[in-house]
C-alpha angles and dihedrals in degrees: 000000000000110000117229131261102282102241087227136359129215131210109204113195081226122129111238114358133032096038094121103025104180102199110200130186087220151007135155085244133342088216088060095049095042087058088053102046095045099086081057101049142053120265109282099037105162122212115200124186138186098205129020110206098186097015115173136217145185116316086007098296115160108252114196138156146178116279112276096358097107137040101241106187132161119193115203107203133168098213118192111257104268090057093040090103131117084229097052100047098040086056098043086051091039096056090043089061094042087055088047103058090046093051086050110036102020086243123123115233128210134208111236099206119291121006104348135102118215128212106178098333094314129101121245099161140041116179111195113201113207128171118208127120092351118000098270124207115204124199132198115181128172112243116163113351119123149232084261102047097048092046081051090054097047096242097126094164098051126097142172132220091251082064091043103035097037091230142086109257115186128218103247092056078047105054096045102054092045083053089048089050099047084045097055094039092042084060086044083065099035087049090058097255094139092140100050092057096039085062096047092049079044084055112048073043100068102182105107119132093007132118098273128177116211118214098201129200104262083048103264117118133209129211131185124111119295105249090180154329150213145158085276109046142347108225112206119184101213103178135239087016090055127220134344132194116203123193103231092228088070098052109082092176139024134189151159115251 
């Protein structure tokens, strides 16, 4: 499917991501057009929609949301092959999030293992990695939903940074300043600062050195107390049965026990 005309473009004067932005009123997914668009277009084109007719999220779950209430992105990048990794780009885009709702509201965000953003226990933000055409990085962040339409959908644990921040924040301020964050943090990555953006995700996480359980891919799962991470192993001492390491990309949930 051909996507539509953009109703308005952006040049950011950013490094790697955010250079062409192609702002559009409605697609059936960003992620969707960003991958289609990609073979057309630099590394770190950014897609920005106001409405998502057929958004995805994580494990194929339908992900909508009322026009304008939410900053729906997608970023297409071509990342070299050590960052090429489901773990390394939803934390790059998980701490840049985190970085941009601070920035916005004043309110530190955490990452709830492996894809949401946290304000106060809520969710205000899922992040969805596909590889197709590009790697493509999608983006779903709260913006102006209440109390009251959250409780109507039946989403009591969502919120959106107008609840937390007090304050209206449009999608435009918003886009730009989550584009400046995974760009930063997307130089942070191609610079060799792996280590730098591991602690932060560590971080947001907050679950080092707790009682954690592990769901892992084929359906086991795994406790004992998370000694430490990184983007290659979670090393988990459970006991009388010693240490596991676990590859990120196995573990579909983690939390603390």
């Amino acid at each position: 499917m051909t996507a539509p005309a953009p109703r308005d473009s952006w040049t950011l004067d950013t490094a790697n991501i955010g250079r062409r932005v192609l702002l559009f009123d409605r697609l059936d997914s960003t992620n969707t057009t960003a991958a289609e668009l990609a073979a057309h277009h630099e590394s770190g084109l950014v897609v920005v929609a106001d409405f998502q007719t057929a958004g995805r999220g994580q494990y194929g779950r339908v992900w909508q949301s009322r026009p304008g209430s939410s900053l729906l992105m997608s970023v297409a990048l071509r990342p070299p092959p050590d960052l090429c990794r489901p773990v390394v780009l939803t934390a790059l885009a998980a701490v840049a999030v985190g970085e941009a709702v601070l920035a916005l509201t004043g309110v530190q965000a955490r990452i709830k293992w492996p894809n949401d953003v946290l304000v106060r226990g809520k969710k205000v933000c899922g992040i969805l990695i596909e590889n197709t055409t590009a790697v493509v990085v999608g983006i779903g962040l709260n913006l102006t939903q209440t109390a009251a339409e959250f409780a109507a959908a039946g989403l009591p644990d969502a919120t959106s940074l107008e609840i937390v921040g007090g304050r209206p924040i449009d999608a435009a301020t918003a886009a730009e300043v989550v584009v400046r964050k995974l760009d930063y943090e997307y130089g942070r990555l191609l610079a060799g600062e792996r280590v730098a953006v591991e602690a932060d995700w560590k971080w947001r996480i907050g679950l080092l050195g707790r009682p954690v359980v592990a769901e892992l891919s084929d359906a086991s799962q795994v406790s004992g107390r998370l000694h430490e991470m990184s983007f290659d192993g979670l090393e988990l001492d459970t006991g009388e049965c010693g240490w596991r390491v676990l590859v990120p990309e196995t573990v579909r949930q983690l939390r603390p026990l």
